[in-house]
C-alpha positions in Angstrom: 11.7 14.2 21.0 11.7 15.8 17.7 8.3 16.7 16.2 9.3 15.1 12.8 7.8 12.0 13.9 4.3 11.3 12.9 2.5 8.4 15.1 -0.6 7.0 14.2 -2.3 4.0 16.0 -3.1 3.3 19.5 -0.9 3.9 22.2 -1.7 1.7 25.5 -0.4 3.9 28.7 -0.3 2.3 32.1 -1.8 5.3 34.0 0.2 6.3 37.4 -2.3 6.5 40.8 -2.8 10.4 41.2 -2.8 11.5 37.8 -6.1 12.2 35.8 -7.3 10.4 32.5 -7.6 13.9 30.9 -3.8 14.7 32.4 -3.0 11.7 30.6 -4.1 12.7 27.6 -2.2 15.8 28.0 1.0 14.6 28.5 1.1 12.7 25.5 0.0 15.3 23.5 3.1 17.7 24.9 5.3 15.2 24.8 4.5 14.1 21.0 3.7 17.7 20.0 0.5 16.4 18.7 -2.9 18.2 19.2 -5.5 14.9 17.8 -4.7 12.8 20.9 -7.6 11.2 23.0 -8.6 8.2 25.0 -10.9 5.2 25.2 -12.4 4.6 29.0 -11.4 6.8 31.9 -9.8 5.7 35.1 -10.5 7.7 38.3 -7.0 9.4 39.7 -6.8 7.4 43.0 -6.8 4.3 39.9 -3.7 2.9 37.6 -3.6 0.8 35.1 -4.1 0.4 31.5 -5.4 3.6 29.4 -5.8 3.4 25.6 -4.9 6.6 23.9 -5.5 7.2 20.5 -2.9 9.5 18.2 -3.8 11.3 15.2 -6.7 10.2 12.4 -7.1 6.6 14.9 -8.8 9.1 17.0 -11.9 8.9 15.1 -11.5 4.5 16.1 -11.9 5.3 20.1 -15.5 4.3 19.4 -14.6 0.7 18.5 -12.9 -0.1 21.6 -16.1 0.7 23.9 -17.1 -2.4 23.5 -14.6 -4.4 25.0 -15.1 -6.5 28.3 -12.1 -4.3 30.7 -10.5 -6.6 33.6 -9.6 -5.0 36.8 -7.3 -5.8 39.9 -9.4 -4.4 43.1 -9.2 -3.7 46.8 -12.1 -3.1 49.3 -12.1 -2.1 53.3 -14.4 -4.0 54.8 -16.3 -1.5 58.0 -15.4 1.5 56.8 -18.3 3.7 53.9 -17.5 6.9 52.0 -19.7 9.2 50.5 -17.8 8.8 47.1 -17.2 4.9 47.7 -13.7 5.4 47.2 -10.7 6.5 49.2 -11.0 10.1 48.2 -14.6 10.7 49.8 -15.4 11.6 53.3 -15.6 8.5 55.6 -20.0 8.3 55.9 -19.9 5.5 58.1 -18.1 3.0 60.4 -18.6 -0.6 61.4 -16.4 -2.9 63.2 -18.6 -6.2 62.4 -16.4 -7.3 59.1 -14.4 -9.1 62.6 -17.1 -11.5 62.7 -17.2 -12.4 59.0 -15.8 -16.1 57.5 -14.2 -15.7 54.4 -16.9 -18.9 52.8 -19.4 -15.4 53.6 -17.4 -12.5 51.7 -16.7 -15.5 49.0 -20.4 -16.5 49.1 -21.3 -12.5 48.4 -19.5 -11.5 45.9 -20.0 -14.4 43.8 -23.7 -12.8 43.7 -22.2 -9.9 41.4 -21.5 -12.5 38.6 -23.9 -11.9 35.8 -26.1 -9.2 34.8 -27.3 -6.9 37.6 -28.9 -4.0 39.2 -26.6 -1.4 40.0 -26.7 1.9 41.5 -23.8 4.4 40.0 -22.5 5.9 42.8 -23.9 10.0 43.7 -20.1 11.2 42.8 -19.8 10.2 39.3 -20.0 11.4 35.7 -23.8 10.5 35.7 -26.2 13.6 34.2 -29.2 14.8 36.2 -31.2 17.3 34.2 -28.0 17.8 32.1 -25.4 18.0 35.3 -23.2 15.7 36.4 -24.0 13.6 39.7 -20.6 14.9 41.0 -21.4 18.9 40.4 -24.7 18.3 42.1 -23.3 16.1 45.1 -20.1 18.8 45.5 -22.8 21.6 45.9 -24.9 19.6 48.4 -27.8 18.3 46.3 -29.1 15.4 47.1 -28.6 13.2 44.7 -30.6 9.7 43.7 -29.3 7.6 40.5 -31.6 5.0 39.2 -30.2 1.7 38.9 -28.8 0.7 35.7 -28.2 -3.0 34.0 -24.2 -4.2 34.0 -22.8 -7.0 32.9 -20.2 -8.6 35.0 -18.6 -12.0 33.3 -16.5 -13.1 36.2 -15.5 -11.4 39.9 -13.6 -13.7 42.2 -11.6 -13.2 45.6 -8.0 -13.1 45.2 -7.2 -12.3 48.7 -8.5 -12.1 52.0 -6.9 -10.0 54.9 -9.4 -8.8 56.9 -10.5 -6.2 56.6 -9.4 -5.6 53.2 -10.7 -8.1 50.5 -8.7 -8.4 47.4 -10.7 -9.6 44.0 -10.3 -9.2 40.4 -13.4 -8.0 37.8 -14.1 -8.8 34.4 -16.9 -6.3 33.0 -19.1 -4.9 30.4 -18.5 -0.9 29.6 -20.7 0.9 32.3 -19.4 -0.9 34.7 -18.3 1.0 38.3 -15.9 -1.1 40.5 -16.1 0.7 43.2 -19.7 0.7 43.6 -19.1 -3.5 44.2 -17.3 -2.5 46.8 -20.1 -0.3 48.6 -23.2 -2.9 47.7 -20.4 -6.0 48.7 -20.2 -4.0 52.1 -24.0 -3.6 52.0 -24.5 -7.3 51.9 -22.4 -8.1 54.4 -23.9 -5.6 56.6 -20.5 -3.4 57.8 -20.1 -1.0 54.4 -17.3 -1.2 52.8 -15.3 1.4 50.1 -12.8 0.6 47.4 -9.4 1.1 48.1 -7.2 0.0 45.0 -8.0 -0.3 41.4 -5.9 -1.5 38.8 -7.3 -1.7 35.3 -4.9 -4.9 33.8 -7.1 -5.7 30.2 -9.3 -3.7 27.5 -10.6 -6.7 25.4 -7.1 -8.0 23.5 -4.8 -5.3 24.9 -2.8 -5.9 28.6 -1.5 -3.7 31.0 2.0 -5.2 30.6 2.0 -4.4 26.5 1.7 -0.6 27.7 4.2 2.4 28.0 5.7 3.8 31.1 4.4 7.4 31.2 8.6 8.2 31.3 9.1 6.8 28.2 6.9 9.1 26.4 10.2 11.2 25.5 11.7 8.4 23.3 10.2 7.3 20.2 11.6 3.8 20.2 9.8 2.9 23.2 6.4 4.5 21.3 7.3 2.6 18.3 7.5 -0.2 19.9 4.1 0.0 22.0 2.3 1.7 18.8 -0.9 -0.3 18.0 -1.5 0.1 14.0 -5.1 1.7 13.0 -5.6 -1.8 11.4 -5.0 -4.0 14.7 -7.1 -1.4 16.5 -9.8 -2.5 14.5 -9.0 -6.3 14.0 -12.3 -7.5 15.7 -14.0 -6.3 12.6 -13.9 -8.8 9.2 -11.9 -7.5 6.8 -12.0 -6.4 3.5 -9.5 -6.6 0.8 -9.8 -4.2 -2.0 -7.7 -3.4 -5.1 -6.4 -0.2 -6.3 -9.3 0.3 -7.9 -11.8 -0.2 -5.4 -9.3 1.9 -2.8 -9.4 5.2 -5.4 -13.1 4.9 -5.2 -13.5 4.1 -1.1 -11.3 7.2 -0.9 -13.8 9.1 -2.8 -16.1 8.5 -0.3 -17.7 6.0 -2.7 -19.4 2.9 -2.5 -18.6 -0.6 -3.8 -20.7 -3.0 -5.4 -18.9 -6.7 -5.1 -19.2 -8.9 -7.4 -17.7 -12.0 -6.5 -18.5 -12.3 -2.9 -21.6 -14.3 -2.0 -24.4 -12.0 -0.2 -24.3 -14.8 2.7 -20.4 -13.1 4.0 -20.0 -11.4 7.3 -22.5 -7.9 7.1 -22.4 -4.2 8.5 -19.2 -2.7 9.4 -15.8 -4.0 8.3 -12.3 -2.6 8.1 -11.6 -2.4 4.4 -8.2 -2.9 3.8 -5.6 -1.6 1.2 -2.0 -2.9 0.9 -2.2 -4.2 4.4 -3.1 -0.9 6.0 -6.8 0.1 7.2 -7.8 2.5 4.0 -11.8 2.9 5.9 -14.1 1.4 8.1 -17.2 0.6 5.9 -20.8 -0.5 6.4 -21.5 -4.2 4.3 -25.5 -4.3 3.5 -25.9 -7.5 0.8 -23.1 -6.8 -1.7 -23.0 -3.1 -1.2 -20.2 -1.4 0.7 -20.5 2.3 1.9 -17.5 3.7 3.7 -18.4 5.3 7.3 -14.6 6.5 8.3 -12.2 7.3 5.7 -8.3 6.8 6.2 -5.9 8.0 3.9 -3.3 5.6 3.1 0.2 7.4 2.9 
């Protein structure tokens, strides 16, 4: 591809099993000849799936995708636990009692995950412990203990059962680990369990299907095509027109004082917008409008 082209925007990637987040990342930024690059909610390499990469100034937008409920495609072995609660971890323990389960009793358990809940991360994540990650600490023998932390999960349900794998599908508040349903859904049930599969298939308004083929990162149609503009990365937030005027000053880094809007419209951050293009992402307080994140418009 020739490095004459310029992308800016978001650029959903359906991430192959086996490759890294950060290799991800990487690639793009070879391939496009582009050093800003960077990405919005990791997926483990044993995962695939949706991976939202950002490209050039939209970089400084990942932080307005983190709140976004992320849907997820799942797979857990019933009878088999592993100390990293995924297929990559040594097996810790072995159970062949998922034989005696009804599927009304793995149905009637994970249904108990719906809502907000008590979990556990699991000892090999990204977690810090005195400023180390769980993972360093469990790699070098440690023993490791992670508190329980509140997550949000808006709906889990059972796609498939084939004993002793039990297929279901996850929709989740940020902070959420998969595969640590899998080890507590094997706790419940008595036999432990690990995740085998995980498929990330939504980030809030963006679907796996929308996203690019890592082998079409050579061929800027396909990117152009995929490219999410800075503005529709930010369409959650209210907008705000403003004339050429109010742009040269918003570029200035100054604020606005609006006159003709009543104090009663949509406050704090909004995506102020300048011949249909996202010029800043400013804070609203009353009638006042201070820009946070500058973008030029060219």
């Amino acid at each position: 591809m020739s490095r004459r082209h310029r992308f800016e925007g978001l650029l959903p990637v359906d991430k192959p099993v086996g490759v890294s987040s950060h290799d991800m990342v990487s690639l793009v930024r070879t391939r496009l000849g582009m050093k800003r690059v960077g990405h919005s909610g990791t997926l483990d390499p044993f995962a695939s799936g949706l991976l939202l990469i950002c490209l050039g100034r939209s970089t400084r937008l990942v932080e307005y995708l983190h709140g976004f409920p992320k849907t997820y495609a799942a797979c857990a072995r019933l009878g088999v636990a592993t100390e990293t609660d995924d297929p990559e971890g040594a097996v810790s323990t072995t159970s062949d009692a998922w034989s005696e389960l009804t599927h009304a009793e793995i149905a009637s358990a994970i249904r108990e995950f719906k809502g907000v809940i008590e979990q556990r991360p699991p000892r090999f994540s990204a977690k810090k412990i005195g400023g180390v990650r769980a993972y360093a600490r469990s790699r070098r023998g440690e023993e490791v203990v992670l508190s329980p932390v509140l997550v949000t999960i808006h709906e889990i349900d059972v796609s498939s059962i084939d004993l002793p794998y039990v297929r279901f599908t996850v929709q989740c508040a940020t902070g959420t680990y998969i595969r640590a349903i899998a080890r507590d859904l094997g706790e419940a049930l008595g036999v432990g369990a690990h995740l085998t599969e995980l498929r990330r298939v939504e980030i809030g308004p963006f679907i796996v299907a929308d996203a690019l083929a890592p082998h079409s990162l050579p061929h800027a149609d396909g990117i152009a095509r995929a490219l999410v503009s800075p503005l529709d990365v930010v369409a959650h937030l209210p907008r705000l027109e403003v004339s050429y005027e109010e742009a040269v000053r918003i570029r200035a880094g100054q604020a606005l004082e609006l006159k003709d809007d009543p104090p009663s419209a949509d406050q704090g951050e909004h995506a102020v917008v300048f011949e249909a293009r996202l010029l800043a992402v400013a804070v609203r307080d009353g009638n006042q409008v201070r820009p946070r994140k500058v973008f030029a418009c060219d």
